[in-house]
N, C-alpha and C positions, 0 to 999 in steps of 0.2 A: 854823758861823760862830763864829769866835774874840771874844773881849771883843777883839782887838787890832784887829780886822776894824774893828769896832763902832770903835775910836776913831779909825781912820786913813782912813776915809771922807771925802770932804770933804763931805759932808752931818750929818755926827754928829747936829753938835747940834739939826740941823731933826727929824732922824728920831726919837729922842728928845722933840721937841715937839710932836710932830705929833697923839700919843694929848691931848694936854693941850687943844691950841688948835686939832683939824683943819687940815685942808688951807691953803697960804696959796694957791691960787689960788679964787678967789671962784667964778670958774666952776663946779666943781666941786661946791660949797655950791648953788649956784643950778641944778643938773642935780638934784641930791637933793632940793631945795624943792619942784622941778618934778615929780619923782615921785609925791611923796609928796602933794601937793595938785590938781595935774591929774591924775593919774592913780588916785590914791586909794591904791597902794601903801603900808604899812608900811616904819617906817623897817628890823627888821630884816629885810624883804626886800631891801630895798634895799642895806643892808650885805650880803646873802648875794651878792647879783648882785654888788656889787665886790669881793668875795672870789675868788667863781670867777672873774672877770677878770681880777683879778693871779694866782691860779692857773694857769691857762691861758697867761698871755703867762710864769709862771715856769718853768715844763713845758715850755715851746716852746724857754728859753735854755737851761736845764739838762737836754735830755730826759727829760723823765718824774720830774722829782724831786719828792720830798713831796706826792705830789696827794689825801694825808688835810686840807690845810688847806682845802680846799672844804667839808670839813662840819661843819654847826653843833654849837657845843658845848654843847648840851640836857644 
């Protein structure tokens, strides 16, 4: 991925926001809540499981590409 990639997205500047202010759908926030207190889950479990999530559906668009990002970086 180019820095040009990066600026000609029409999401730029969400994606860019996104580490700062998470997700803007609430859902999503309230699916993590819901782990991590009904089920007792860790929050960095929880981020590992939507890691290899979007791992998984990235590998599915690109065949097989980069599937070192499923693992935690201990």
């Amino acid at each position: 991925m180019t820095a040009e990639d990066q600026t000609r997205h029409p999401d730029a500047s969400a994606i860019r926001d996104w580490a700062l202010y998470g997700p803007r759908d609430s859902a999503i926030t309230k699916l993590v809540e819901r782990l991590a207190y009904e089920r007792g889950m860790r929050l960095e479990d929880i981020e590992l499981l939507i890691t290899n999530a979007l791992t998984v559906a990235h590998e599915e668009d690109c065949d097989g590409g980069e599937a070192d990002l499923a693992h935690r970086n201990d």
